[in-house]
C-alpha positions in Angstrom: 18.5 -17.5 -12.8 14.6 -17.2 -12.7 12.8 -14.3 -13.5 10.1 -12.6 -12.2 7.3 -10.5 -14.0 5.0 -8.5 -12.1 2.8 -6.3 -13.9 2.8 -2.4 -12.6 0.2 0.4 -12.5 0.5 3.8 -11.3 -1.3 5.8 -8.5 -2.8 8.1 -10.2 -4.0 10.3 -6.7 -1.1 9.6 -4.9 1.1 11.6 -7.8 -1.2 14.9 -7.5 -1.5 14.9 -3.2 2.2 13.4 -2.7 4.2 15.1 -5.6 5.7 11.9 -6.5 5.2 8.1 -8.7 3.9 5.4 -6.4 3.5 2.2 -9.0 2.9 -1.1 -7.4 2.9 -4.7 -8.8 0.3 -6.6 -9.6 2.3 -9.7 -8.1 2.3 -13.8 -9.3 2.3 -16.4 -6.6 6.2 -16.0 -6.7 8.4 -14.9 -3.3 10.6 -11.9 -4.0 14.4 -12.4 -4.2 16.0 -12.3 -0.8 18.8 -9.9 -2.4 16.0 -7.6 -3.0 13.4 -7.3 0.0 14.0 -4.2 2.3 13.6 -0.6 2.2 15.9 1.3 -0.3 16.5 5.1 -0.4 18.8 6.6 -2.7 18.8 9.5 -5.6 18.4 9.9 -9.7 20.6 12.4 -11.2 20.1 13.3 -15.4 22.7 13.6 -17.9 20.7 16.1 -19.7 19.7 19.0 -17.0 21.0 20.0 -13.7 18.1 17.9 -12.0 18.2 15.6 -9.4 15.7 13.8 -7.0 14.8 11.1 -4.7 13.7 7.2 -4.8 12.7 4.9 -2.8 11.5 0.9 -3.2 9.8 -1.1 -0.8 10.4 -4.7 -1.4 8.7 -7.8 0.3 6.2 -11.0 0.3 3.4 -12.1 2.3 2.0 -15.2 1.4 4.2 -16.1 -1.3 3.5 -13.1 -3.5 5.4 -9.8 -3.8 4.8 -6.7 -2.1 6.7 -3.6 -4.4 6.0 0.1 -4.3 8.6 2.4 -6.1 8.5 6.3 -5.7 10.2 8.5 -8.2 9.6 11.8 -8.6 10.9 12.3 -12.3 9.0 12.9 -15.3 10.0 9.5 -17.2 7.7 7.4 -15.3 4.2 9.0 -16.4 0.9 7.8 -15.0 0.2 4.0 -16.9 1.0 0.4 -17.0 4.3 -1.0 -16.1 6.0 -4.4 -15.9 8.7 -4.4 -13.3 11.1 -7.7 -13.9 13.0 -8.7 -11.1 15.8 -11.2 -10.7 18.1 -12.4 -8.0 20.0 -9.1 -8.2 18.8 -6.8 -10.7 15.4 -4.6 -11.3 13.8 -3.2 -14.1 10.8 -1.1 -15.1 9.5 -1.7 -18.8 7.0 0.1 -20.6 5.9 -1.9 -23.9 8.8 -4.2 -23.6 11.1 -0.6 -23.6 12.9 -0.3 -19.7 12.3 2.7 -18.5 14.7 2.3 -15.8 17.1 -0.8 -14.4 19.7 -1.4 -11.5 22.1 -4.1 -10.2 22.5 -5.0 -7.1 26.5 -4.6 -6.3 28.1 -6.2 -4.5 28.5 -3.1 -2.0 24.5 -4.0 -1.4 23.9 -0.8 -3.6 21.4 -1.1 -6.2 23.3 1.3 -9.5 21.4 1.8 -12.5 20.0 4.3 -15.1 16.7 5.0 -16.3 15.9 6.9 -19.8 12.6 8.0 -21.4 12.0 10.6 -24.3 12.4 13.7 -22.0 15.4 12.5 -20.3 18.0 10.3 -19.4 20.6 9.6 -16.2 21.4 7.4 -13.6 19.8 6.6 -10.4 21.4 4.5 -7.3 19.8 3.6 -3.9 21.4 2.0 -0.9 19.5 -0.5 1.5 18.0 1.1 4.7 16.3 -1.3 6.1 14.4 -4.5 6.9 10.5 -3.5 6.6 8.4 -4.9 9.2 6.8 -8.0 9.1 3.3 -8.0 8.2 0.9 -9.4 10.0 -2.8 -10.8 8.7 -5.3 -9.1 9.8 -7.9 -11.9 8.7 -10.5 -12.6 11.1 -12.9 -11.2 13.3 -12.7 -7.7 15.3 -14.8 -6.2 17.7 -14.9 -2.7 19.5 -17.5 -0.2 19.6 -18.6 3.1 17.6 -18.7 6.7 19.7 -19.9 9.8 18.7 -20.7 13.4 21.0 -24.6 12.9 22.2 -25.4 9.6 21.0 -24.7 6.3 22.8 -22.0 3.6 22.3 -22.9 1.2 19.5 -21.8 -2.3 19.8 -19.3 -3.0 16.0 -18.6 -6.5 14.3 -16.1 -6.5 11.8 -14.7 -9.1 9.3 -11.9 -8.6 7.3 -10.0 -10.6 4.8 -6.3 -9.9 3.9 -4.7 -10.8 0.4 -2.5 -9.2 -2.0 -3.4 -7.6 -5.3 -2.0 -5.2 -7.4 1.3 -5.6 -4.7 -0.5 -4.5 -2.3 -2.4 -5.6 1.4 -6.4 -5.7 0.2 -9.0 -6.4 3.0 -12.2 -6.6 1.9 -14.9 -8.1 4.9 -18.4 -5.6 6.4 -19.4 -4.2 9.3 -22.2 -5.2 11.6 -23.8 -2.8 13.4 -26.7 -4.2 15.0 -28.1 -0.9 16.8 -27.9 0.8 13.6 -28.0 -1.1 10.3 -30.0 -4.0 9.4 -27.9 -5.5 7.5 -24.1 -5.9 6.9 -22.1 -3.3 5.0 -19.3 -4.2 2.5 -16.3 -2.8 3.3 -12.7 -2.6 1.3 -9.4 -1.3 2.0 -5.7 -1.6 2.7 -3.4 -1.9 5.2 0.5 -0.5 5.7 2.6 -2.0 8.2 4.9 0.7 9.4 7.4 -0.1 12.6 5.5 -1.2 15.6 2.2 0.0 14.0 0.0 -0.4 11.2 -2.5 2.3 9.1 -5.8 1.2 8.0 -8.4 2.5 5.8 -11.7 0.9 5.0 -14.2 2.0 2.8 -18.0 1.1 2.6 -19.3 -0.3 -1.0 -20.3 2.7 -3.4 -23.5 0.6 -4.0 -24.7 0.7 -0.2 -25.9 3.6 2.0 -24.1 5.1 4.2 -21.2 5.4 2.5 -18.3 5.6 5.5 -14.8 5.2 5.3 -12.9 4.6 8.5 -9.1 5.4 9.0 -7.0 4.6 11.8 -3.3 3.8 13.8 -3.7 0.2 14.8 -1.1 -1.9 17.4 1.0 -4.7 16.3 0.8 -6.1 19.5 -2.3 -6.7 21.1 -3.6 -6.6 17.2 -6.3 -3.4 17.6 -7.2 -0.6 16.4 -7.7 1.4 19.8 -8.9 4.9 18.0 -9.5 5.4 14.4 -12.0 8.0 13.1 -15.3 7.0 11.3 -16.1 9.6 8.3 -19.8 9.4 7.1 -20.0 11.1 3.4 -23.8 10.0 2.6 -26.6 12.9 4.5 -28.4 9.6 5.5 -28.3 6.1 7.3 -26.2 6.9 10.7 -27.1 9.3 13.4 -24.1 11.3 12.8 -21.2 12.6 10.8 -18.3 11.4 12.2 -17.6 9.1 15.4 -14.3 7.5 16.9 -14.2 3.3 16.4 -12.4 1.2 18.5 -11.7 -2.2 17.2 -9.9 -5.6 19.0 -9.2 -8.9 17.1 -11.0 -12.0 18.1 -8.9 -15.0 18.8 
């Protein structure tokens, strides 16, 4: 059986705003085992305290690389670097060769394991959910416009260019905004696909003015963003402070 190494990090601002562990894999140009890709939801319970708590994975490809998040809210998976290994039925999370935490897939579809760490140990389980959506590439070319009270529409070109890294959906591309700017400004960010939508967030370079960051709710089908909001955090280079966007891909 071949296995899979994919190194893990954790999200450091995620853990102080959402109260739990996101870590995410930094993926090889490997597909994920079928057994493995959905949405699994389950629970960890420890053998040393009355505690319990939740988990969840996320588990999918796009483009032939892996897609993993893993929450868990439990103090054995600290903020640092991780290496989950996954095989045809079984996961594990290793810390300097050391697994943190492991499961099998049974043949119930559940996935049954333990996890144990200096401050505690126990088991965990979690069942699958669900198929996640498919993901979609949002590659290419977008136009729309940019809206804000007392000023008039400007015309917006954007690129974008999707790829994994880390195990997650990157875009990185800039924004044209010829009434405006004269020049184009970098933009990165990342994309979730979530049912029949998708949530975006783009961030200008730190090493341009203005620095903006646009957020949004985007259809699957027509591919658009039809409102997202437009955040300007630098006091100078756009006429205002915040502005609705609304964005359509170019076939």
């Amino acid at each position: 059986m071949q296995m899979r190494r994919i190194i893990l990090w954790s999200l450091l601002g995620c853990v102080a705003a959402c109260g739990d562990l996101k870590v995410r894999s930094v993926a090889p140009t490997e597909v994920v085992p079928a057994e493995l890709e959905g949405r699994w939801v389950g629970t960890w319970q420890s053998e040393r305290a009355n505690l319990v708590g939740d988990v969840e994975t996320r588990i999918q490809a796009f483009d032939g690389q892996p897609l993993v998040m893993l929450a868990l809210d439990h103090p054995c998976l600290r903020p640092r670097n991780y290496e989950l290994v996954l095989t045809g039925s079984s996961i594990a999370l290793q810390a300097d060769g050391v697994s943190v935490l492991q499961a099998e897939r049974s043949t119930a579809g559940e996935l049954v394991g333990t996890y144990a760490c200096a401050e505690d140990q126990g088991s965990w389980s979690a069942r699958w959910v669900e198929a996640l959506p498919s993901v979609l590439d949002l590659s290419g070319s977008w136009r729309g416009r940019i809206f804000a009270p007392g000023q008039p529409d400007q015309p917006v070109a954007v690129t974008l260019e999707q790829r994994v890294q880390h195990g997650v959906l990157v875009l990185e591309g800039g924004a044209d905004l010829p009434g405006v700017l004269p020049f184009e400004l970098p933009l990165a960010g990342y994309v979730q696909f979530r049912g029949s939508a998708f949530e975006l967030v783009l961030q200008s370079d730190p090493a341009f003015d203005p620095q903006i960051i646009v957020t949004g709710i985007g259809d699957r089908e027509p591919l658009q963003l039809p409102v997202g909001l437009v955040q300007v955090l630098s006091p100078t280079g756009l006429p205002f402070s915040q502005a609705l966007i609304e964005l359509v891909r170019q076939e």
